[in-house]
C-alpha positions as CSV (number, residue, x, y, z in Angstrom):
1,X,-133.1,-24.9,-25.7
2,X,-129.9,-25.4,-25.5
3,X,-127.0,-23.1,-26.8
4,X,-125.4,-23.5,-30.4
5,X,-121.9,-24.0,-30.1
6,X,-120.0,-24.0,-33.2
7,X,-116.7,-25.1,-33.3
8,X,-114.0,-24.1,-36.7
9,X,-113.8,-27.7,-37.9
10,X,-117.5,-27.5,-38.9
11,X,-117.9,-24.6,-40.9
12,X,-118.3,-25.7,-44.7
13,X,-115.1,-23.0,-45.1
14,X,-112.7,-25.3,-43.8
15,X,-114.2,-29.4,-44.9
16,X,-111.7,-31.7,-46.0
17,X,-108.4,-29.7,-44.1
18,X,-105.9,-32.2,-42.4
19,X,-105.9,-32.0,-39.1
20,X,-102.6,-30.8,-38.9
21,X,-104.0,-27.6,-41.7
22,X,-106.7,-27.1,-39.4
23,X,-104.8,-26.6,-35.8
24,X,-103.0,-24.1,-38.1
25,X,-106.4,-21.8,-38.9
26,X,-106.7,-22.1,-35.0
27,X,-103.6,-20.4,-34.2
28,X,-104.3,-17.9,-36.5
29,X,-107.6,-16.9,-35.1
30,X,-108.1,-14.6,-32.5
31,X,-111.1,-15.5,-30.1
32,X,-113.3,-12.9,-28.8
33,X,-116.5,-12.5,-26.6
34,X,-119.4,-9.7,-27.3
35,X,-121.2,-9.0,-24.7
36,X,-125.3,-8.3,-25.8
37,X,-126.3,-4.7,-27.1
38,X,-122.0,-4.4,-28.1
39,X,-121.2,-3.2,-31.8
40,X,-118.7,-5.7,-33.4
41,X,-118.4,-3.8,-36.3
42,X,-120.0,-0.2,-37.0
43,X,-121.5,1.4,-40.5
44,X,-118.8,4.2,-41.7
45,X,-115.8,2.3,-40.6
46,X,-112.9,0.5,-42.5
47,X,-113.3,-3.1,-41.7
48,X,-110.3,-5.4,-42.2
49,X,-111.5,-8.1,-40.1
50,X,-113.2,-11.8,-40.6
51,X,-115.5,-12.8,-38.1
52,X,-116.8,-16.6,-37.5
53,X,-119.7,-16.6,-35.6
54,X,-119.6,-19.4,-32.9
55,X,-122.3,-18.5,-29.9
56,X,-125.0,-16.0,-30.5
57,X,-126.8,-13.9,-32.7
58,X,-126.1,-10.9,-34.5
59,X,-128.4,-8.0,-36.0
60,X,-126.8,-6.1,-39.3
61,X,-128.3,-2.6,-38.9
62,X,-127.9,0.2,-41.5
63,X,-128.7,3.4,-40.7
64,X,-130.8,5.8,-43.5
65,X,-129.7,9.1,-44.7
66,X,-133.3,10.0,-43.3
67,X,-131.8,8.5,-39.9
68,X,-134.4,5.5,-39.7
69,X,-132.9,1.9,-38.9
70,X,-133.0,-0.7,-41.1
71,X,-132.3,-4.1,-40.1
72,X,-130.8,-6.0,-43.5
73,X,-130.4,-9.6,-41.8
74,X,-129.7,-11.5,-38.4
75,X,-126.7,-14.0,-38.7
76,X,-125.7,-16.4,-36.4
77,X,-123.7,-19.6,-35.4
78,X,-121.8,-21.0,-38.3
79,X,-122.1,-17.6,-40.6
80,X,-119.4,-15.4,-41.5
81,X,-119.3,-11.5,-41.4
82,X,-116.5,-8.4,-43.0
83,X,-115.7,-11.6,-45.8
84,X,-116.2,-8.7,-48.6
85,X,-113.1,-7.0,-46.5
86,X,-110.5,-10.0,-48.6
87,X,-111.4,-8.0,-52.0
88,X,-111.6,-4.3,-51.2
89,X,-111.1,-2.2,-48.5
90,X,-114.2,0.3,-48.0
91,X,-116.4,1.8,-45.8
92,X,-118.8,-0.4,-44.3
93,X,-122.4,0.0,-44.9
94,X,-124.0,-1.3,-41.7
95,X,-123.6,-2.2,-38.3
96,X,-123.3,-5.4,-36.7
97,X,-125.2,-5.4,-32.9
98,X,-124.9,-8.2,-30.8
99,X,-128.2,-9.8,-29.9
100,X,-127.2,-11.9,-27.1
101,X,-123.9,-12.1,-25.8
102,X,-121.6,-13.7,-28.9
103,X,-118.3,-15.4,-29.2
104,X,-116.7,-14.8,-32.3
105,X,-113.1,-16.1,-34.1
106,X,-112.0,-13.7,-35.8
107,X,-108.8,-13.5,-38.5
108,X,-107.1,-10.2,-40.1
109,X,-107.3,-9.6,-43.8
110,X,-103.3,-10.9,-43.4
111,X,-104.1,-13.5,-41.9
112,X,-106.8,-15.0,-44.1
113,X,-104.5,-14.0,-47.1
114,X,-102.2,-16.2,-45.7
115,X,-104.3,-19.3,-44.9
116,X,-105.5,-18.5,-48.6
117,X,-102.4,-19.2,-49.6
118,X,-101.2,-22.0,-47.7
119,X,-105.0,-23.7,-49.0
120,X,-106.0,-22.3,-51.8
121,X,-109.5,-24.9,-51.6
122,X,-110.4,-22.1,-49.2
123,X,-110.2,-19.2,-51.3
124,X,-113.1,-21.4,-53.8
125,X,-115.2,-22.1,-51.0
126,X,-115.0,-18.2,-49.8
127,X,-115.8,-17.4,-53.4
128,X,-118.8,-20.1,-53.4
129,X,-120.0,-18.4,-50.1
130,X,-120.2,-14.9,-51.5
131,X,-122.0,-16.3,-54.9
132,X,-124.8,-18.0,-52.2
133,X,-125.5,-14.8,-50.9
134,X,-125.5,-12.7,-54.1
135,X,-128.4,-14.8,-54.9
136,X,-129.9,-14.9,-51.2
137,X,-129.7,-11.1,-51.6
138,X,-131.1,-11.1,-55.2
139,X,-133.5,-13.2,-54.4
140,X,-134.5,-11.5,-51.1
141,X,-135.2,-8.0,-53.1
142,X,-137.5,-9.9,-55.4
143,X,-139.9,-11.2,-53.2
144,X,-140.5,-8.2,-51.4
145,X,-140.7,-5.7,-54.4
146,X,-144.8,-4.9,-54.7
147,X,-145.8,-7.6,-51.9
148,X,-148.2,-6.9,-49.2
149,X,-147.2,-6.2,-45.8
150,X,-148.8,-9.9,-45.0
151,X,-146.4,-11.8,-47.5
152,X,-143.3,-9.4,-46.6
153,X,-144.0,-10.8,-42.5
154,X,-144.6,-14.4,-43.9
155,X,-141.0,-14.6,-46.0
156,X,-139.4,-12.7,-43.1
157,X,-140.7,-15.6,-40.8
158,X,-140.1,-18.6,-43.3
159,X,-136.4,-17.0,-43.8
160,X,-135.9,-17.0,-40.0
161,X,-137.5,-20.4,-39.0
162,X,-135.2,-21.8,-41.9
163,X,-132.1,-20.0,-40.6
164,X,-132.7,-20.4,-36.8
165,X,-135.5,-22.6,-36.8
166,X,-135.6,-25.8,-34.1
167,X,-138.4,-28.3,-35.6
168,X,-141.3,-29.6,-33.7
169,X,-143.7,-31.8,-35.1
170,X,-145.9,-28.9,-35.9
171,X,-144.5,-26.0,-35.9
172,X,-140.9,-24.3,-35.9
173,X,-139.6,-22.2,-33.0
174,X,-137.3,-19.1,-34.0
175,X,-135.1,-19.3,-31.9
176,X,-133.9,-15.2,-32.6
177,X,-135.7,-12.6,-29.7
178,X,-137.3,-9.9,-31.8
179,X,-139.5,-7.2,-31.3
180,X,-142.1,-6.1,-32.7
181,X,-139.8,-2.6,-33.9
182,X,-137.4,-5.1,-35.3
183,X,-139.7,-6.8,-37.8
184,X,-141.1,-3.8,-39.1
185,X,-137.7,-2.2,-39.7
186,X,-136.6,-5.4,-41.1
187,X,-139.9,-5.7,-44.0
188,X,-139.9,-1.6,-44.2
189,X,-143.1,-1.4,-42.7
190,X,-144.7,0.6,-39.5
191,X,-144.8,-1.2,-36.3
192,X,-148.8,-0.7,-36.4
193,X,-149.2,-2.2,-39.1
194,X,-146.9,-5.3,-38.0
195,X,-148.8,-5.3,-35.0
196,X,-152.0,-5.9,-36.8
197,X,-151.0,-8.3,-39.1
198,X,-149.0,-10.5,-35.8
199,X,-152.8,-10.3,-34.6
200,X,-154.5,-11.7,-37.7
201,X,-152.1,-14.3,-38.5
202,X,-152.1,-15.1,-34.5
203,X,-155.7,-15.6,-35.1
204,X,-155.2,-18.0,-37.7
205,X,-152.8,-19.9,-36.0
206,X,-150.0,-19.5,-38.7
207,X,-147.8,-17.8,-36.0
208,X,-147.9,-18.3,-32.1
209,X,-145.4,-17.8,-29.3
210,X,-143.3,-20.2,-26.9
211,X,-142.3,-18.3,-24.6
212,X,-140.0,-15.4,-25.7
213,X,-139.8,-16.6,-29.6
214,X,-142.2,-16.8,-32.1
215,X,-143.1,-19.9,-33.6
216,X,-144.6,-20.4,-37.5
217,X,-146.9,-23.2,-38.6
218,X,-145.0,-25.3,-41.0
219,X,-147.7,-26.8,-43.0
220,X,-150.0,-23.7,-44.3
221,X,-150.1,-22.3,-47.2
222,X,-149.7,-18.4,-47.7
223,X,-152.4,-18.7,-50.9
224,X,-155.2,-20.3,-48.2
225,X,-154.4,-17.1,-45.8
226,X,-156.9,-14.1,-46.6
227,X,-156.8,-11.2,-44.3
């Protein structure tokens, strides 16, 4: 599989710039490398940053006042990350972990202002961007309020395989390494009882592996699956 290289120009952020507006947004941003297991951004800071994700993945981790982890989502090549920093300046409530080793652009809150400025189009789009994952967000909370551990694994996988999902003929491979730990922090669930479910809908072919990812079956139907 080959690696996701995202370069500036194709981010929906900056469509229909001139070329001359666009080698301007270059200059402005800085380019940086996160090596895997390195915290970009930590829960309990002030964040006046905007990160571009080019290469990699990212885990945004928030940690409970009980202390337990909580993984809220997994971004990656294309998404953006601190955007909220361009409205108010607060405390952030998670942490962002590198996955695999990342390469990120990334602009000040004075330098985005100022692009802002210069092309005002991009403050709509930013605005648009933010409204998409309101209702991601929204959206995410209701399907998991009162569902079973089963249908909290199965949206977590369709979410993934549509996010970082390469398409096979049968199946789609998600392309994200997680463990086991990882999905249960991410549906709020124990790791036994992930483990058992992985088995069941293993058995039923709904999920499989290739090689280190895990793969989902992209014509069942979660009604037709009885554990």
């Amino acid at each position: 599989m080959g690696e996701c290289i995202i370069c500036l120009k194709e981010l929906p952020l900056f469509f229909g710039l001139s070329q001359e507006e666009f080698d301007h947004v270059c200059l402005c941003a800085n380019k940086q490398i996160f090596l895997k297991g390195s915290n970009i951004v930590r829960q309990g800071d002030f964040n006046s940053t905007i990160y571009l994700v080019k290469i990699g993945k990212l885990k945004l981790v928030q940690l409970s006042t009980e202390g337990r982890e909580i993984i809220l989502d997994i971004v990656g090549p294309g998404e953006i990350l601190g955007e909220t920093s361009l409205f108010k300046e607060e405390a952030l409530t998670f942490s962002a972990v590198a996955m695999e080793d990342v390469k990120i652009c990334s602009f000040s809150k004075e330098q985005f202002e100022k692009l802002v400025i210069t092309n005002p189009r991009i403050a709509i789009k930013i605005i648009n961007y933010l409204s998409d994952k309101l209702n991601d967000s929204f959206q995410q909370a209701g399907d998991s309020r009162g569902a079973s551990i089963r249908d909290k694994l199965l949206k977590l996988f369709i979410r993934l395989a549509d996010d970082h999902g390469t398409e096979t003929p049968s199946e789609k491979i998600i392309e994200v390494i997680i463990t086991q730990q990882d999905i249960a922090d991410m549906i709020g669930a124990s790791r036994v009882m992930v483990v058992q479910t992985l088995k069941e809908l293993q058995s039923k072919g709904v999920i499989g592996k290739c090689g280190k990812y895990y793969t989902l079956r992209m014509d069942f139907c979660m009604n037709d699956i009885i554990l």
